[in-house]
N, C-alpha and C positions, 0 to 999 in steps of 0.2 A: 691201314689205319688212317683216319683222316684227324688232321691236327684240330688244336683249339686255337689257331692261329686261321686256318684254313673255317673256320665255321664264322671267326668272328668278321673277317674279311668280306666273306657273303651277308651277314647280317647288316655289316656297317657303312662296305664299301664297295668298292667293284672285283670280280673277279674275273679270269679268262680263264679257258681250256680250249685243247683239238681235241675235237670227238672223232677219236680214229675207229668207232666203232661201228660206222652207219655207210653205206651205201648212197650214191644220188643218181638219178633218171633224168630225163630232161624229155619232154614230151612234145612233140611242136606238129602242127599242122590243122587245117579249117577246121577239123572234127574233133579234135584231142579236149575241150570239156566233155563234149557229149560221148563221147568212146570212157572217159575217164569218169564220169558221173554212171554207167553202168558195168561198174567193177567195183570200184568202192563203196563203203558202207556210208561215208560222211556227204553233204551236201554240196559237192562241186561248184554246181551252177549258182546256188545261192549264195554263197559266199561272196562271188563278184571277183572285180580284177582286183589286183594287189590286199589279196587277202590271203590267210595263213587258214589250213583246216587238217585238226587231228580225225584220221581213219586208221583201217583197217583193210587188208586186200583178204576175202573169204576163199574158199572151197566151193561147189557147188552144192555140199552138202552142209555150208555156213562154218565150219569149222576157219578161226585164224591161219591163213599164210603169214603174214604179219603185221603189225601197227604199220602205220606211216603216217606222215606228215606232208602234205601239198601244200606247196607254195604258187599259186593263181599271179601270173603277171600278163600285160597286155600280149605278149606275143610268143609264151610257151607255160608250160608247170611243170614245177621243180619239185622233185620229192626226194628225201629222203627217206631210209628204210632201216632196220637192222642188217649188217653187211652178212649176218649167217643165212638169210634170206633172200638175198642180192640173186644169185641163181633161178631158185623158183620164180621169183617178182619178173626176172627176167621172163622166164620161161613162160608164164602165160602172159604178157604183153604180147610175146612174141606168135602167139597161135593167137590170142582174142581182138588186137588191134590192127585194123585192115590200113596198109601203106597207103592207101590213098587219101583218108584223112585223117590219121596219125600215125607218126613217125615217133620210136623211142630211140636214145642213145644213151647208153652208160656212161655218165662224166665223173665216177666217181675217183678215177685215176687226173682227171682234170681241174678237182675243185678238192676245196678243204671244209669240212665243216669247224665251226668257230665257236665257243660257247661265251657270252660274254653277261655276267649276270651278277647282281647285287644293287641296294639302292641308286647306286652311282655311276651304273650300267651304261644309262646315256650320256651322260657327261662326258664318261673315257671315251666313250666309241666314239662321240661328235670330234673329240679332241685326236682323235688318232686318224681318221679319216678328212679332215679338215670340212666336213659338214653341218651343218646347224639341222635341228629339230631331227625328230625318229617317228617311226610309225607308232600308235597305239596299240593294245592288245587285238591281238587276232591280224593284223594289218600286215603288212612288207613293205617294203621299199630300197629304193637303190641308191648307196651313200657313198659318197666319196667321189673320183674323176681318175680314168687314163689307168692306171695300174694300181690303183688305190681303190678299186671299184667292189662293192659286194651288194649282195642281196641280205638285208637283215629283215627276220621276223619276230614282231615286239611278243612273246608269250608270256603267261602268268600261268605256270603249269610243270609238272614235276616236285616238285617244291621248290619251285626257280621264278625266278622276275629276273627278264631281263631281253636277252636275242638271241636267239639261234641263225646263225651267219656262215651264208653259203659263199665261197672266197675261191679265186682262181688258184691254181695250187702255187704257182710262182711267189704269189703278194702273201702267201699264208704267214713267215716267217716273220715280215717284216710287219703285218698288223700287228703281230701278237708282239713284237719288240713293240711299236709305237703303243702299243693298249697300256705296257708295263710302264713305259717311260710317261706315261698320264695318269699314272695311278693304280692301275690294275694288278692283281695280285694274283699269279700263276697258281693253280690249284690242278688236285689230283681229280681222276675218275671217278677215284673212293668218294669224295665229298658228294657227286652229283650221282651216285650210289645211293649213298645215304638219304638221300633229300628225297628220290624216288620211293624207295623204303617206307620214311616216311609220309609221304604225301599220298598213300595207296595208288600206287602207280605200277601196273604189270608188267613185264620184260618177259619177252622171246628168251625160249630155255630155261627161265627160270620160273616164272608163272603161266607162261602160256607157252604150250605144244602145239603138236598137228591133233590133238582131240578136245580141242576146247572152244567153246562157243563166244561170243563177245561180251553175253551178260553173264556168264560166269569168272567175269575179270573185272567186271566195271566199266567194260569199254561205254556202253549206255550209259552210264550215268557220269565219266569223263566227257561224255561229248561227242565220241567220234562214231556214234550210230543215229540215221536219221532215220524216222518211221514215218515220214511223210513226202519222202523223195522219189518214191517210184521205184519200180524193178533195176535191180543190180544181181551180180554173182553173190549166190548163197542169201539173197534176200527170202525166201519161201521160209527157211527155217527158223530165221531173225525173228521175222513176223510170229510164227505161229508158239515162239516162247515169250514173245510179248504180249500178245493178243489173247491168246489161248490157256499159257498156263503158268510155268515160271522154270527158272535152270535147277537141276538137281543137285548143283555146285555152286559156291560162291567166294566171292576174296576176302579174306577178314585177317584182321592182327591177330595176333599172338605176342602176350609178353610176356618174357623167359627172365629167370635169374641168371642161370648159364646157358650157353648154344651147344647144341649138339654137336658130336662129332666129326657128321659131315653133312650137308648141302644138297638136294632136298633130301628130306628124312619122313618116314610115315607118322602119321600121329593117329595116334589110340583115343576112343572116350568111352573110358570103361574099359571092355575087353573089344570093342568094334573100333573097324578102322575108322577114320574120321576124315582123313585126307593126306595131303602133305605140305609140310612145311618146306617153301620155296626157297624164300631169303630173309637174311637177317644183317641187323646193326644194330649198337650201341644207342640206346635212346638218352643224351643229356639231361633233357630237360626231364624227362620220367625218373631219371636212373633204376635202368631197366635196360637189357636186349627186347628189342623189336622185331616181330618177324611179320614175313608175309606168310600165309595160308590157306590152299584153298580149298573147302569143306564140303563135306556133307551138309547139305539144307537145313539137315534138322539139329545140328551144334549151330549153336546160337552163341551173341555175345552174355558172358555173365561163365557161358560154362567150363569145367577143366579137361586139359586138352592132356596128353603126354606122349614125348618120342621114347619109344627104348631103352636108349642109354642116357635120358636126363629127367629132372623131377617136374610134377605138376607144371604148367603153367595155362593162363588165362586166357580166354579169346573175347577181341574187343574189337566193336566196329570202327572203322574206317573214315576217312584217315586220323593219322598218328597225332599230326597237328595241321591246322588250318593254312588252307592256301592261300597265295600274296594277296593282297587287296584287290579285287577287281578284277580275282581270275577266278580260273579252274583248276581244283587239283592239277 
């Protein structure tokens, strides 16, 4: 359950968290944009140095391995990934990228990821770090000196404003004491849950599988699919649902009185299936449960959706509530 303590803290102030749930790579060598711009969905090369870009690693049949995130610096990229995917992501690095112009290594035993997010975001993190100024949205950069050192990326996304912050694992403990001791206000995973939930944001295992395409999550319309970047793994399929026709599946809210049972659950419209409902949270400002869902084409928002073992509820497009100023969901 995520407090009202924990929500107003993000609204008003700063918050931290370890995201113990993510995986990181470290990619280095002459070829590694160009090895890494034809695997991913998002635009590598374009982005430039010290710049942040949400993707995906496909199938060759376009189907999700999983989201990520690359972090572009002058002399490697840093990505993190969901760590249930950590394996696979491995595995085809390890067959698709020739050693001789890139080299991967798993540093996720070596680094911490950092979540530091709320209006006030910059302020604690300059204060904790002994740095002045931060990157802006989509950017990176390298704050602090000597064992104080991290890579932070300024994002607007999740339903989060703030950084996502790559940190040697040694200095993890002691940022996240300095973050608090500057204001920062320790919060749960539930919170940064929620906020996902709300901001129509898909998650490995729960909205997205190994049979699910990018535009049947939103990944296109989050950002992290480019259709002017050239062949990549599982680009053929990408295209010809963009070009050609549209996904059979799509991600849409769901607002519930009560939640089901359990997690995901099928949903009916009428007597036909409709989909299934992925995930769910408590909506304040609705007063309502919010779910994720992902549907047949032809439920629309407006119509009634139902699990099982619970009554009617509504499907509604996406997202729940608007994201930070001058981001992206």
């Amino acid at each position: 359950m995520v407090s009202p303590a924990e929500r107003e803290a993000l609204a008003t102030r700063a918050t931290v968290t370890t995201r113990g749930d993510l995986a990181r790579f470290q990619l280095t060598g002459s070829g590694r944009v160009a090895c890494l711009q034809g695997l991913v969905t998002c635009d590598v090369e374009k982005a430039g140095e010290d710049s942040v870009a949400f993707g995906a690693l496909l199938t060759a049949k376009g189907m999700i391995v999983a989201p990520l995130w690359v972090m572009r610096t002058a002399d490697a990229l840093l990505l993190e990934a969901p760590a249930d995917a950590a394996a696979e992501i491995g595995a085809v690095f390890e067959r698709s990228l020739p050693p001789r112009l890139c080299r991967c290594a798993v540093t996720t035993a070596e680094t911490v990821s950092v979540g530091v997010y709320g209006p006030a975001a910059a302020v604690a993190l300059a204060a904790a770090v002994g740095s002045a100024g931060s990157p802006v949205v989509g950017r990176v950069a390298r704050l602090g000196h000597g064992r104080s050192h991290l890579l932070a990326a300024r994002i607007a996304a999740r339903g989060l404003d703030g950084f996502d912050c790559m940190v040697p694992a040694d200095a993890a403990d002691r940022l996240v004491a300095r973050l608090t001791t500057s204001g920062a206000v320790s919060v749960t995973g539930a919170l940064l849950e929620e906020r996902r939930i709300l901001s129509g944001f898909p998650r490995l295992g729960a909205e997205i599988d190994d049979k699910t395409l990018p535009q049947e999550v939103r990944l296109d319309e989050l950002g992290a699919v480019s259709y002017t970047k050239g062949c990549y793994l599982g680009q053929e399929t990408v295209a010809r649902v963009h070009f050609r026709g549209h996904a059979n599946r799509y991600l849409a809210g769901v607002a519930m009185e009560q939640l089901p049972s359990a997690l995901p659950t099928p949903l009916l419209a009428g007597e036909r299936p409709a989909g299934r409902l992925t995930s769910a949270c408590w909506w304040e400002a609705g007063d309502c449960f919010a779910g994720l869902a992902v549907l047949r084409s032809d439920v629309r928002p407006g119509d009634t959706v139902r699990s099982s073992d619970g009554p009617p509820c509504t499907v509604r497009e996406l997202p729940w509530e608007r994201p930070p100023e001058g981001g992206t969901p």
